[in-house]
C-alpha positions as CSV (number, residue, x, y, z in Angstrom):
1,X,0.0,0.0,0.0
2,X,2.8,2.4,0.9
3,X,4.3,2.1,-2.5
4,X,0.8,3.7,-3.9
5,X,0.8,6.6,-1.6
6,X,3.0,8.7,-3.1
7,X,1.4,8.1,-6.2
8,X,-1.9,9.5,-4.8
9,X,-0.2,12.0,-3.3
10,X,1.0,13.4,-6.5
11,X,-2.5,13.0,-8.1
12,X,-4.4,15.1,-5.1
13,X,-1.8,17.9,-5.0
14,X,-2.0,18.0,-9.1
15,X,-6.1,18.1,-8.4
16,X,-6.2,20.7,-5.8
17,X,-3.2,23.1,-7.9
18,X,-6.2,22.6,-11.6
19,X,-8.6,23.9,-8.9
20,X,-7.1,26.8,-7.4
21,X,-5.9,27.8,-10.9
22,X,-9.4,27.6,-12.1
23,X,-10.5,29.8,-9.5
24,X,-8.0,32.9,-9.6
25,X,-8.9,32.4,-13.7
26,X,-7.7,34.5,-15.3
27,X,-5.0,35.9,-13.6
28,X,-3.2,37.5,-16.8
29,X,-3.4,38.6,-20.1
30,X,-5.2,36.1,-22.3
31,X,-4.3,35.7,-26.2
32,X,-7.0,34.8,-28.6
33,X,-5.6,33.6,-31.7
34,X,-7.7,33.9,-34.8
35,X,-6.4,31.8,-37.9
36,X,-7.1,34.9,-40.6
37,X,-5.9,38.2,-41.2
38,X,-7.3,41.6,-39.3
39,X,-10.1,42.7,-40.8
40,X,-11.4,39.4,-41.4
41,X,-15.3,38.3,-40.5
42,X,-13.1,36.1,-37.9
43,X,-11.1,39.0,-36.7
44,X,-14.2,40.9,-36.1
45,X,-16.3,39.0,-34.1
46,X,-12.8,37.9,-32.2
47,X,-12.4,42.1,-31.1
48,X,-16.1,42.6,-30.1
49,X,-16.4,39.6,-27.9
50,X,-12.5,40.0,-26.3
51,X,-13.3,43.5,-25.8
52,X,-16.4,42.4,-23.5
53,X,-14.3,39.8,-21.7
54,X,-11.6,42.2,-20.7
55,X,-14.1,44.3,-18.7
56,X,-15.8,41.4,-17.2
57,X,-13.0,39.1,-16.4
58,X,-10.8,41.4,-15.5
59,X,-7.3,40.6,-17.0
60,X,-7.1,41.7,-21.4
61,X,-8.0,39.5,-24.1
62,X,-5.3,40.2,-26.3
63,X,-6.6,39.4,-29.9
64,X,-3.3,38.3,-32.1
65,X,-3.9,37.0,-35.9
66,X,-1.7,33.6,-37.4
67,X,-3.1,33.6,-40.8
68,X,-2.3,31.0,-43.1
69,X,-2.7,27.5,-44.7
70,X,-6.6,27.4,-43.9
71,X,-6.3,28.4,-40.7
72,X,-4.0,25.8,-39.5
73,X,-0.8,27.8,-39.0
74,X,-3.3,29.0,-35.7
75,X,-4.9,26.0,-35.3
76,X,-1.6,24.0,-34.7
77,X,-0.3,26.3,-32.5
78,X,-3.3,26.4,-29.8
79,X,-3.3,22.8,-30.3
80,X,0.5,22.3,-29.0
81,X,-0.4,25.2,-26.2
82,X,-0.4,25.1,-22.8
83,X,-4.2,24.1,-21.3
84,X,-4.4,26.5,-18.9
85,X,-6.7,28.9,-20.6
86,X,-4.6,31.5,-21.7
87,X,-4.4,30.6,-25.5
88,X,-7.8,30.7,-26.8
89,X,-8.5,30.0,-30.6
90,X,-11.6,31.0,-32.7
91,X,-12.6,28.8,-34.3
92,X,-15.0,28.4,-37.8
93,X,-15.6,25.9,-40.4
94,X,-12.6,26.3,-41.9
95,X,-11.6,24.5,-38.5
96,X,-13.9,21.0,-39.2
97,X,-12.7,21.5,-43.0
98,X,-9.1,21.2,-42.6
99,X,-9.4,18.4,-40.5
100,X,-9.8,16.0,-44.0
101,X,-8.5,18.7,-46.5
102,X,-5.1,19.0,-45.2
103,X,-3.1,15.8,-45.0
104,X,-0.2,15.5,-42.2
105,X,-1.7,17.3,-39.4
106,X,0.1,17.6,-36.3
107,X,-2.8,18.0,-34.4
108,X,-6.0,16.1,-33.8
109,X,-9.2,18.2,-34.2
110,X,-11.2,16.3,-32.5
111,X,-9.3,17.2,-29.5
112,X,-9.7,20.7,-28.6
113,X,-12.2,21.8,-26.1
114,X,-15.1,23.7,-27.2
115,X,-16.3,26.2,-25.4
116,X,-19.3,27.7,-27.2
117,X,-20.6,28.6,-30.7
118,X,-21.0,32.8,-31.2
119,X,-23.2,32.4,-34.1
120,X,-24.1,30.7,-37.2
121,X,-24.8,32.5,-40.6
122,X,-26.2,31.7,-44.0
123,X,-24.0,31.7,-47.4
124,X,-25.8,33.1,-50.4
125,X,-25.4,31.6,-53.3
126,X,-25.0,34.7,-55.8
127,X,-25.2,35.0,-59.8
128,X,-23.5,37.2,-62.3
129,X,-27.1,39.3,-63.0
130,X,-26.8,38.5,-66.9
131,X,-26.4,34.8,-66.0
132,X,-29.6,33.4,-68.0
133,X,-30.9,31.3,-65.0
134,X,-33.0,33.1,-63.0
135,X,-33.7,30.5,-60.2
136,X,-32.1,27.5,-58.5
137,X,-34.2,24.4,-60.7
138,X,-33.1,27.0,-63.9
139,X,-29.4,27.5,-62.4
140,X,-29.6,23.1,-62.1
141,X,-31.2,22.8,-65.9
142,X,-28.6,24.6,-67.5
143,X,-25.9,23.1,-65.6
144,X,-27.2,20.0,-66.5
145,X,-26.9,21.0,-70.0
146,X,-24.0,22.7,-70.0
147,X,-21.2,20.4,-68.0
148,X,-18.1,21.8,-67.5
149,X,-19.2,25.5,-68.8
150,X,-20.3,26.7,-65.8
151,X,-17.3,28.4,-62.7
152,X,-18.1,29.3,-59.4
153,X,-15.6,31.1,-57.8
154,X,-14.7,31.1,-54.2
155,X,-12.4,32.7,-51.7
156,X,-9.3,29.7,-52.0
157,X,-9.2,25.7,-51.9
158,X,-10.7,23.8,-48.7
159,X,-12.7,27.2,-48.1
160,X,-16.2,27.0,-46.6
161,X,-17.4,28.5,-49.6
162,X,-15.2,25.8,-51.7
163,X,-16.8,22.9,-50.0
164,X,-20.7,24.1,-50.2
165,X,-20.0,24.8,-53.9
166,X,-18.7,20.6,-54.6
167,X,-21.2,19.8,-52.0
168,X,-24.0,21.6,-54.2
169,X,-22.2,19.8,-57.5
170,X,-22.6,16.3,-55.5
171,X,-26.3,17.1,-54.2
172,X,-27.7,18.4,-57.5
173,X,-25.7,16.0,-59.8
174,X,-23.9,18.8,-61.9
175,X,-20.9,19.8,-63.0
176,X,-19.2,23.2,-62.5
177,X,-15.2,24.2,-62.9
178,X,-13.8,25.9,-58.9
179,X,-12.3,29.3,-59.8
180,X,-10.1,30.0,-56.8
181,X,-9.5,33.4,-56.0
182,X,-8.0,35.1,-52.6
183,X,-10.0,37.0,-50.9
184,X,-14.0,38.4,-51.2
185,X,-12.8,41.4,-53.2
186,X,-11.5,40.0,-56.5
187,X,-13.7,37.0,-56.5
188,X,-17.0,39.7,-56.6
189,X,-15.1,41.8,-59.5
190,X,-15.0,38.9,-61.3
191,X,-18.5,37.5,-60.7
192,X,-20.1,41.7,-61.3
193,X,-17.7,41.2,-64.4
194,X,-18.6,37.8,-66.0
195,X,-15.7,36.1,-65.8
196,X,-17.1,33.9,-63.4
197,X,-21.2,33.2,-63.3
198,X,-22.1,32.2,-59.3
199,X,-20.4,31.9,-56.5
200,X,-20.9,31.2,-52.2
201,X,-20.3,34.3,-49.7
202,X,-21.1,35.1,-46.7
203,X,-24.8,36.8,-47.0
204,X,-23.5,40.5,-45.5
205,X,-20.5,40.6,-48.0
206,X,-23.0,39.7,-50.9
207,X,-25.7,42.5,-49.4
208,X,-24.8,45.2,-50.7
209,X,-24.2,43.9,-54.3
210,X,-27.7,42.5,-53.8
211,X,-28.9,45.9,-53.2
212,X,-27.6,47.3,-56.3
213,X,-28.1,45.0,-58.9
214,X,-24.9,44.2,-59.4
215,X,-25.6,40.4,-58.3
216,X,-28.5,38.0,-58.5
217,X,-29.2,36.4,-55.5
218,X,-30.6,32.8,-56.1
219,X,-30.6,31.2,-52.9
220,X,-29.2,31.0,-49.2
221,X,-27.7,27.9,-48.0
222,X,-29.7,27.5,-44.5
223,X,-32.6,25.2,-44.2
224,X,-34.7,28.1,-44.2
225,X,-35.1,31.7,-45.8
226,X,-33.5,34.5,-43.6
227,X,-35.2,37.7,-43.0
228,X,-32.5,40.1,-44.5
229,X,-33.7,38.1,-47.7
230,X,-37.2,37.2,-47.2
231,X,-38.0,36.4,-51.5
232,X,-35.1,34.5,-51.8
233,X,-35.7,30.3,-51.1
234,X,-33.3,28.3,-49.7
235,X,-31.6,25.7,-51.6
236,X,-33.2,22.7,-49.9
237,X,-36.5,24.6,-50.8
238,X,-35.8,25.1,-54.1
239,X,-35.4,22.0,-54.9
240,X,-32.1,20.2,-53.2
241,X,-34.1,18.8,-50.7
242,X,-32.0,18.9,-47.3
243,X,-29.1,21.1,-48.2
244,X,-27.8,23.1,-45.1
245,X,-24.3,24.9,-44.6
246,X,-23.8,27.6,-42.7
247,X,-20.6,30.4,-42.0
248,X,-19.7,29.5,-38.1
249,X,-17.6,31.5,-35.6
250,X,-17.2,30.2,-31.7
251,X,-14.0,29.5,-29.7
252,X,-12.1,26.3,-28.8
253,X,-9.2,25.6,-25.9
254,X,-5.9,23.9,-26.4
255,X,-6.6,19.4,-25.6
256,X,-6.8,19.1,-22.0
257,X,-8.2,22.1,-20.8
258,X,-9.8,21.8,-17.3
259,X,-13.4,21.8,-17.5
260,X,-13.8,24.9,-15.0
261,X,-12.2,27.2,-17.1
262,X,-14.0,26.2,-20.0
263,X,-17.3,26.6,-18.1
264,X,-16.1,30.1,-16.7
265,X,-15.3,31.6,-20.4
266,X,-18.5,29.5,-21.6
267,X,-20.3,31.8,-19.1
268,X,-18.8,35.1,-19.6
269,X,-19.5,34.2,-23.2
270,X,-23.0,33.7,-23.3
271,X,-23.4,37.0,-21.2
272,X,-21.6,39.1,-23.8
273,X,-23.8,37.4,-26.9
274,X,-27.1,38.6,-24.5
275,X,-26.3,42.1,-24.4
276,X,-28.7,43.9,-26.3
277,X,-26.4,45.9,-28.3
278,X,-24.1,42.9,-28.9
279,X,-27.0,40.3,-30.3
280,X,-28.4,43.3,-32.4
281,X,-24.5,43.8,-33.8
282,X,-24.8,40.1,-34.9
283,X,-28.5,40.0,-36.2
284,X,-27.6,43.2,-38.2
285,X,-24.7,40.9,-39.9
286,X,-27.0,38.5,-41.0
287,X,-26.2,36.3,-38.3
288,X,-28.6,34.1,-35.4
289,X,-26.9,33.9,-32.1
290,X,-26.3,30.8,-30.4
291,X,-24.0,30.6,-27.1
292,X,-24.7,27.1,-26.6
293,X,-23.0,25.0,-23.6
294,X,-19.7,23.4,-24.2
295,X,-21.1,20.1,-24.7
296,X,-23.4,21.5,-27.4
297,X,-20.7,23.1,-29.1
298,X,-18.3,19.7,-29.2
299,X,-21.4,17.9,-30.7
300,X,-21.8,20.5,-33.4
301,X,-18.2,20.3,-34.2
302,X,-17.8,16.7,-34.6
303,X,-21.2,16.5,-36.7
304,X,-19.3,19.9,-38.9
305,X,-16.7,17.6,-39.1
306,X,-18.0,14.2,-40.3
307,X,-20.5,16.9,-42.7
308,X,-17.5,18.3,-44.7
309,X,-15.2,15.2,-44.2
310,X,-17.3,13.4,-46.3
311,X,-17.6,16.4,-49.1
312,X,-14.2,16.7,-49.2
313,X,-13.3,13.0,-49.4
314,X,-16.0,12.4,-52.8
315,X,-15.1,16.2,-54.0
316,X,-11.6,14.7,-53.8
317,X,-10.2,18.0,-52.6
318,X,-6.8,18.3,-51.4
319,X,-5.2,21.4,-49.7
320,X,-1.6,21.0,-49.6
């Protein structure tokens, strides 16, 4: 018995040190890593809700961008940091994407520890305006009749607005050529110019183009229609029964994190995403607020992940 003691010993004082760090948490400046470059949708929603944590936790959430390769340049390096709650990593679909897209992870995605899920967003599927179809079963006829002779564009390989495109060729049976392109900006030149006929964006960078004419909205890619858009069907109502993908943004801890930290930033979260002025910010965007428990959040992740896994396994896309 006396050999085990020490053991146990080791064990309890380990215990009782997770504890009293998880209730002095935080006790210093917190980094919150977000896997694209400032000015991002990412970035955004990263500044609004660090700003609200500062104030109520006490100790600054220090937002610092590691764009690059999909997201997992930042994504690796949460992974491999220390769980003590003082790397934090927001995370999107680009997260559950990469998990089968890039080959030779060094990290397992499954792994980190959700904390909550900000908000989920449609993707509206827009058309060049002079684009002869005028509605999805059109868009679907003519693509049928015209393999190969149709490009969507998109804002780079193993994108969220990549995969819903190839998932949208595999639902509907078509056949449509990616355009990659780096960045909102030169993708929606191209698509107001022609060069490309439809593409996926998130609905409040396509608004405004919308508005003017300059783009054809067609469809969003939620189950059902959203209220900035209330004439335009969803995809699964038009006609590709069941289709569903959505823009994400939420936040995930390094493997290993104890379970009271993640519970005390799930509730400082949820707080922040109640405040009047902070749901409306998000609504505004085209976005329905969630700030569901951790649990909730690591169900939805692994369900993003199995969704997109198998998209990108029979779109045979490869993100090297």
């Amino acid at each position: 018995m006396k050999r085990f003691l020490p053991g146990l010993a080791s064990l309890l004082l380990a215990l009782a040190a997770t504890q009293a760090a998880s209730q002095t948490y935080p006790n210093k400046p917190v980094r919150v890593i977000v896997p694209f470059a400032a000015g991002a949708a990412s970035d955004t929603i990263a500044r609004v809700i660090s700003e609200r944590l500062t104030t109520a936790m006490g100790q600054p959430f220090l937002v610092e961008n590691r764009a690059g390769a999909g997201g997992t340049i930042a994504n690796d390096f949460v992974a491999k940091a220390a769980p003590d709650g003082y790397t934090l990593l927001i995370s999107t679909a680009a997260l559950p994407i990469s998990a089968s897209a890039f080959h030779n992870l060094k990290y397992d995605t499954a792994a980190f520890a959700s904390i909550t899920v900000f908000s989920h967003s449609p993707l509206a599927f827009a058309a060049n305006p002079n684009f002869p179809p005028k509605t999805v079963p059109e868009f679907i006829a003519y693509a049928k009749a015209n393999p190969g002779k149709v490009n969507f564009g998109s804002l780079g390989v193993a994108t969220s607005h990549h995969v819903t495109g190839e998932k949208l060729k595999l639902d509907a049976g078509i056949d449509m050529v990616h355009v990659p392109y780096k960045g909102s900006g030169p993708a929606h030149v191209d698509l107001m110019g022609g060069q490309i006929e439809v593409m996926f964006d998130n609905l409040v960078a396509l608004l405004p183009h919308f508005k003017s004419g300059k783009m054809r909205p067609l469809a969003v890619s939620t189950l059902k229609r959203h209220p900035l858009l209330p004439d335009v069907p969803s995809l699964s109502e038009a006609g590709v029964r069941g289709f569903e993908a959505v823009a994400w943004f939420g936040m995930v801890a390094p493997p290993g994190t104890p379970r009271e930290i993640v519970a005390r930033l799930n509730a400082e979260i949820v707080k922040v995403l109640a405040l009047p002025e902070i749901r409306q910010r998000l609504i505004d965007g085209g976005s329905e607020v969630i700030g569901n428990s951790p649990e909730a959040a690591d169900r939805f992740l692994q369900t993003e992940t199995a969704r997109w896994g198998a998209v990108v396994k029979a779109a045979k896309i490869s993100a090297e």
